[in-house]
C-alpha positions as CSV (number, residue, x, y, z in Angstrom):
1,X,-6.4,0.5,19.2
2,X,-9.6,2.1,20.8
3,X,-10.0,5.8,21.1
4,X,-10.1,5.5,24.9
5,X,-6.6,3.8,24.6
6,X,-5.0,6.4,21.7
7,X,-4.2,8.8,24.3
8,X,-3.0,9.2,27.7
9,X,-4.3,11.6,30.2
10,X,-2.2,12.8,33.1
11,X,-1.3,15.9,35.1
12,X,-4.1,17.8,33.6
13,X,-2.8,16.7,29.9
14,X,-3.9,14.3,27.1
15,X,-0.6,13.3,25.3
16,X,-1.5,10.8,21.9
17,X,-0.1,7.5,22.3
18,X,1.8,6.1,19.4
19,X,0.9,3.0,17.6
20,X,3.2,0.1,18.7
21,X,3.3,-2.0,15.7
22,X,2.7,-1.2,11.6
23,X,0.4,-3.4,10.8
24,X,-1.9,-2.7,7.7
25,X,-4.6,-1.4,9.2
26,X,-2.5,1.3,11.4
27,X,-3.0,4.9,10.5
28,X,0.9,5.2,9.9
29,X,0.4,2.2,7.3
30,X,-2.7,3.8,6.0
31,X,-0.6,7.1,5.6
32,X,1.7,5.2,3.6
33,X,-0.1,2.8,1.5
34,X,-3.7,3.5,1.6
35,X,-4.0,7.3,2.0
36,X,-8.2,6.8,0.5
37,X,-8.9,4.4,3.5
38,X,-8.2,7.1,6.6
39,X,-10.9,8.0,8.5
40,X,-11.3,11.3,9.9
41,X,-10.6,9.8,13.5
42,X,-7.4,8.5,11.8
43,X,-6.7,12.1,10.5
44,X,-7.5,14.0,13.9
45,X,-4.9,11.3,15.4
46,X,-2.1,11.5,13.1
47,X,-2.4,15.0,13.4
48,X,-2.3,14.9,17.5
49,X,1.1,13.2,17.0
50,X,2.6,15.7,14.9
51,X,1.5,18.2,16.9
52,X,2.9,16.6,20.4
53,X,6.0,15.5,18.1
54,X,6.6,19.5,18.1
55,X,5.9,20.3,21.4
56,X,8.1,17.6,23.1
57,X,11.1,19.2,20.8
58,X,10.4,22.9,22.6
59,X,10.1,21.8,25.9
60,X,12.9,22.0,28.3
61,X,14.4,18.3,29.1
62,X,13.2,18.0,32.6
63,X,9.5,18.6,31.5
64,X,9.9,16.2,27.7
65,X,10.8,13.5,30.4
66,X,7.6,14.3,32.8
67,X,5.7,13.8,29.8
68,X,7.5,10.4,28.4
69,X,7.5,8.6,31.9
70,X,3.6,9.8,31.8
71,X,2.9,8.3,28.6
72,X,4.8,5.4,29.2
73,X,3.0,4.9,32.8
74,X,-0.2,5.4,30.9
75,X,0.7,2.3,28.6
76,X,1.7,0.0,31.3
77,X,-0.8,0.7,33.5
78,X,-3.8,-0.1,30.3
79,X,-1.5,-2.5,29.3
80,X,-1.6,-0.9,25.8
């Protein structure tokens, strides 16, 4: 997955996009298995997940939903 295509950007927010599949060179597989092979990008990523992980658990339902259907527009519309 490019960086261009790692995160959605909507409503004045950038929201990390999940990886789709484990495959082995995915940063949750590298994570996992090959912790030596992550690249700083890969690092800076995994870490934007965790932290929007923790933000969609505070936030009220109405606005976690905003945010999915956003995210989930953002996919189909780069066909990610």
């Amino acid at each position: 997955m490019s960086d261009a295509k790692r995160y959605a950007n909507f409503d004045g927010m950038f929201w990390p996009i999940p990886e789709e599949h484990t495959e082995f060179d995915s940063v949750e597989w590298k994570l996992r298995y090959s912790p030596q092979t992550l690249s700083r990008e890969d690092m800076l990523y995994a870490a934007s997940i965790i932290n929007a992980y923790s933000s969609l658990i505070h936030k009220t339902i109405k606005n976690r939903n905003a945010v999915v259907k956003g995210i989930r527009e953002a996919i189909l519309k780069e066909d990610i």
